[in-house]
N, C-alpha and C positions, 0 to 999 in steps of 0.2 A: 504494500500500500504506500504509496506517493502521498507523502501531505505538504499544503501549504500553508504554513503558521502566520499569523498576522497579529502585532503586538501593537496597541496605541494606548494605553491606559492611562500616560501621562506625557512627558515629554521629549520621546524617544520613539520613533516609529522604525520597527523590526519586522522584516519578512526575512523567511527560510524557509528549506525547504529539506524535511527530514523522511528518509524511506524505512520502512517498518526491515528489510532484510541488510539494507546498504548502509544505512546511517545518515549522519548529516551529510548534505550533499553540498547546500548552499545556503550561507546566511550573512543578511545584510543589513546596517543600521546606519540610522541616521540621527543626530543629538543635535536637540537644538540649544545645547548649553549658550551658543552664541545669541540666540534671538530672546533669551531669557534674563542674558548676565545683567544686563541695563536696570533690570526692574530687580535684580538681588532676589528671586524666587521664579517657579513658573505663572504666568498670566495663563489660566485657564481657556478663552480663546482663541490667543494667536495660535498655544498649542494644537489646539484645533483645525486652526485655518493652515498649519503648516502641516500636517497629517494629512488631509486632503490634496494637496500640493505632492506630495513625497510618495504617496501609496504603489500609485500605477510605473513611476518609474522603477522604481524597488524590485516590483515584482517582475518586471520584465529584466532585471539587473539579473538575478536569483534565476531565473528562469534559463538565463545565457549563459549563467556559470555552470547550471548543471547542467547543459546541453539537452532541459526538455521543454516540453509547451504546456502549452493550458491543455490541450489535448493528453496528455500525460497524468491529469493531474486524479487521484482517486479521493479526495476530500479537501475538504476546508478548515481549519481549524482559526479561530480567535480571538479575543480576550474578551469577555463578558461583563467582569469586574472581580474586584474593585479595582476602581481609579475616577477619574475623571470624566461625567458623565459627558459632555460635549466630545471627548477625545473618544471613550470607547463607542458612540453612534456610529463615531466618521468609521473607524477600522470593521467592526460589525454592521453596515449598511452595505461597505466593500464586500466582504466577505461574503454575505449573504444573499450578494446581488451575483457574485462571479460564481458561487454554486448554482445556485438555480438557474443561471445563465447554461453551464457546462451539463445539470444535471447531473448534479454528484453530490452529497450528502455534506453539512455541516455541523460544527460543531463549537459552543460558546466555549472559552477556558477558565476556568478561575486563576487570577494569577500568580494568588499564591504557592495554590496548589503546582502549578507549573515551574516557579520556583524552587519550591520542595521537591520535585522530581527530578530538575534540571542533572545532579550529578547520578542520577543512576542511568543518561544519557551514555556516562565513562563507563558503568557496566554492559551496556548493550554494544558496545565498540571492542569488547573482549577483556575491558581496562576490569579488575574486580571491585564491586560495586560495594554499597552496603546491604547486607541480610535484613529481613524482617523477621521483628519487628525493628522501628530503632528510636530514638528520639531527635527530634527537629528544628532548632533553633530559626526560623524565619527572624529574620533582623534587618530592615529595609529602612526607607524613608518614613511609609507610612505605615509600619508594623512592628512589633515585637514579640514572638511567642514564640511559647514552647510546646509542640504538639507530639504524641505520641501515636505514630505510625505503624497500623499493621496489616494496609493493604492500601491499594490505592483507592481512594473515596472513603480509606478506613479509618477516621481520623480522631483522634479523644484532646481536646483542648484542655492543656494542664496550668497554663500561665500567660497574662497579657500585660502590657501595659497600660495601667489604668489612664496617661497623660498621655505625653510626646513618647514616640514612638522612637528608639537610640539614633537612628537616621535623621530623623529631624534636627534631634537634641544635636549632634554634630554638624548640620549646617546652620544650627542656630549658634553655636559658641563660635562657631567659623568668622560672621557676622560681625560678634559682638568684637572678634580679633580684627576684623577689617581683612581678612585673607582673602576673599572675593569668591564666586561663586563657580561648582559648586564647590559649597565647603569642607564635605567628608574627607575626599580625598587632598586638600590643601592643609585640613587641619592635622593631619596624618605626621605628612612630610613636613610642617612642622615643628612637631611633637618631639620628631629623630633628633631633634639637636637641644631637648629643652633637659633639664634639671631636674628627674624624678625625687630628689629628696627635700625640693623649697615649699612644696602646696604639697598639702594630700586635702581631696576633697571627698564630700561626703560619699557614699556606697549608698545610693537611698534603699531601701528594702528588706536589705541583707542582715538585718538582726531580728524581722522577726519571721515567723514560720510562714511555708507559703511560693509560690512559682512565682507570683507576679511581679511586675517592673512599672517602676515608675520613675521617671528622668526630670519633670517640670524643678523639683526642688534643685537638683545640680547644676540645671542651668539657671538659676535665679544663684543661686553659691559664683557659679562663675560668672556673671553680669554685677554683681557686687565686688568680686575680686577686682574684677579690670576697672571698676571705679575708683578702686581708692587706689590705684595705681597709676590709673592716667595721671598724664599723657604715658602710655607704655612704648618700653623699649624693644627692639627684635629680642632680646633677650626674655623679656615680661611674657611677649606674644609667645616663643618657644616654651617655657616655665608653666605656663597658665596651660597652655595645650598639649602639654605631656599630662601633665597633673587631671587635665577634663578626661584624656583618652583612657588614661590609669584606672580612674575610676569607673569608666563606662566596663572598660574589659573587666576587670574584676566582678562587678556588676555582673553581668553575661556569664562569666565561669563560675561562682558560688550559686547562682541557678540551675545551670546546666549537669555543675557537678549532684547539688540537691535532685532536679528533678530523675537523673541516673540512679543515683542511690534511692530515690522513691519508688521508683516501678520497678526496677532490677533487670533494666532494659539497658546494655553496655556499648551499643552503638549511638555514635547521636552523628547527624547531615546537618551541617553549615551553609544557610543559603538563603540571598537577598543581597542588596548593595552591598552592605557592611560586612558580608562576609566574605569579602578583598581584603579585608584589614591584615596586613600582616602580622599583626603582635597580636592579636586576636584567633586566628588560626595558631600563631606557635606554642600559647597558652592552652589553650583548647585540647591541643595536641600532647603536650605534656603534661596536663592535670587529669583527664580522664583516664575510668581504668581500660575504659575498650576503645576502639579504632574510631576515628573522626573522619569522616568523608565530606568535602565540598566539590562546586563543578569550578573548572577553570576560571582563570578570571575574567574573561570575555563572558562568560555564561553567566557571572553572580550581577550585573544591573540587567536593568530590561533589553528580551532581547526576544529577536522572533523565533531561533532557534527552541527553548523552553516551549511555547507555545504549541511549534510543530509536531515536538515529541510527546506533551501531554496530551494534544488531541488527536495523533495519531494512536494511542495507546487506548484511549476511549473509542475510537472511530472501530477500531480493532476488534473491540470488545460488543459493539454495537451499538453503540450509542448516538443518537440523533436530536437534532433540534427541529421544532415544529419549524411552518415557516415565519410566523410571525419573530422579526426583533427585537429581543430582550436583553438591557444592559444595566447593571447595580452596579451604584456608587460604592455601597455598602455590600459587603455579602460573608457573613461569617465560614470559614472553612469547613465547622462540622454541619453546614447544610448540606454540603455536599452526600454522594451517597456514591458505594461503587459503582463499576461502569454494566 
C-alpha cells in the first residue's frame, strides 16, 4: 500500500510518501519559521494562507522523488487534529478532495498519535524498534504526556500538563532571553555555554505524588530572574538558560522514571519537538532501567513523513473516513480506538 501523508496542523506543511512493504520513499517540508519570526509566534492565518500556497507543489515535489503519480497512489492519509483549526481544513479539504478525486480511500490522523508512532517507522526499516507495551513521553509545543502504550489506538493517559505544555515553556523563556524565534532550539545552544551551578530553578511537580507536569510556575521563576538582572549579559542569557533547561529535563526524567517504576513497563518512546533535545535524550538514556527509543531528528517536529506511516498502518488495518470533513482543535488521544 502507497500512502500519501499530508501534515498542516500548525506551521509547517509536510507531505510524504511512505509504502507499507518499501518504506519511506519521499518526504518533504516546508517551515514557515521565516513568515512567523516578525510576529515572535505563529499568526494562525497567514499559516493558513501559506499551506494553501505550499500543498500542490509539495506533492508533486514527493511524487518526483519517488518516481510515482497520483495514479500510484492506494490512500490518503492527514492530520485531523489537534492543531490549528484554519490550518488543519486547508490540509484535510486537500486531502479529501484528491481521494475522492482518484477514488481511493482516506484517512484523518491524530497527530499525536503519529508522533508516538513516528520511531517504530526505524523498526519497520529492519532498525529494532520498541516492544509493547512501552511508555510514551509526547513532549511538543502544545503537549506534555505521559501515555502508556499497548497497541496502536491502545492508549491509557497516565500524566499531562495541567499549564504550558514544556515546548511552549521553552519558547517562552527563549522570548523573555530575546534569542528570537523559534526559541527551543536557540535556547538549547545557549544553555551549552551557561553555568549549571549559578541558578537552580524550581522542579515544579516533583515532590509530590502523581505523573502530571506543570511549567507556568518556572516560567514566571525565570521572567522574575531576568528582571532583577537586566539589563542581562551573554553571560546572564547562557546562566539563566542552562538553569531553565536543567530544570525542565529533570522535570521530564523524575516523571518518566516514576511513571516506569509505576506500571512496571521498562521501555519508554521519546517523541515530539522537544524530543531533539540533546541532554534530554542522554538523561533519559542513562537514568532509565530499560531501553529509550526516539525517531531521528528530522522525524521529532512536524513532518508528513509520521503522518504517512500512521495512516498507512490504519488504512492497512481498515480503517476509513466517511466523506464528510472532520477536523478538532482539540482531541484527547485516549479517544482514539484501535484501527
Amino acid at each position: 500500500m502507497l500512502t500519501l501523508g499530508i501534515e498542516t496542523s500548525c506551521d509547517e506543511t509536510g507531505v510524504a510518501l511512505y509504502h507499507a512493504t518499501d518504506g519511506l520513499l519521499a518526504d518533504v517540508l516546508f517551515s514557515q519559521v521565516d513568515i512567523h519570526a516578525k510576529y515572535g509566534g505563529v499568526v494562525p492565518e497567514l499559516a493558513s494562507r501559506d499551506h494553501i500556497r505550499k500543498l500542490v507543489p509539495l506533492c508533486r515535489d514527493v511524487l518526483t522523488q519517488a518516481g510515482k503519480s497520483l495514479a500510484d497512489l492506494d490512500g490518503v492519509a492527514y492530520t485531523a487534529g489537534p492543531g490549528l483549526l484554519g490550518a488543519l481544513l486547508v490540509g484535510a479539504s486537500f486531502a479529501r478532495s484528491l481521494a475522492w478525486g482518484l477514488d481511493i480511500p482516506a484517512v484523518g490522523v491524530h497527530h499525536m498519535e503519529a508522533h508516538l508512532l513516528a520511531p517504530l517507522m526505524e523498526k519497520d526499516s529492519g532498525t529494532v524498534g520498541p516492544p509493547l507495551p512501552f511508555i510514551a513521553l509526547l513532549v511538543s509545543g502544545g503537549h506534555t504526556q505521559l501515555v502508556e502504550v499497548n497497541g496502536i489506538g491502545d492508549y491509557r493517559l497516565l500524566g499531562e500538563s495541567l499549564d504550558d505544555a514544556a515546548g511552549e515553556a521553552f519558547d517562552k523563556a527563549a522570548k523573555m532571553l530575546d534569542l528570537g524565534y523559534p526559541g527551543g532550539p536557540l535556547l538549547a545552544r545557549c544553555a551549552e555555554n551557561g553555568d549549571p551551578t549559578r541558578f537552580r530553578f524550581p522542579r515544579p511537580m516533583t515532590d509530590r505524588p502523581g505523573l502530571d507536569f506543570s511549567f507556568s510556575g518556572l516560567k514566571t521563576f525565570t521572567l522574575n530572574t531576568v528582571r532583577d538582572l537586566s539589563p542581562l549579559t551573554d553571560k546572564d542569557r547562557a546562566d539563566i538558560a542552562r538553569a531553565f533547561e536543567d530544570a525542565v529535563i529533570d522535570t521530564l526524567a523524575i516523571k518518566c522514571l516514576r511513571a516506569v517504576k509505576e506500571t512496571g513497563v521498562p521501555h519508554l518512546v521519546l517523541a515530539g519537538g522537544v524530543s531533539a533535545n540533546r541532554r534530554l535524550r542522554e538523561r533519559l538514556s542513562a537514568e532509565l532501567p530499560g531501553t529509550t527509543y526516539y525517531a531521528k531528528p528530522e522525524l521529532c517536529t512536524d513532518n508528513g513523513a509520521m503522518i504517512a506511516y500512521a495512516g498507512c498502518l490504519r488504512l492497512q488495518a481498515g480503517h476509513r473516513e466517511p466523506l464528510a470533513i472532520v477536523v478538532r482543535a482539540r482531541w484527547p488521544i485516549t479517544e482514539l480506538s484501535p484501527p
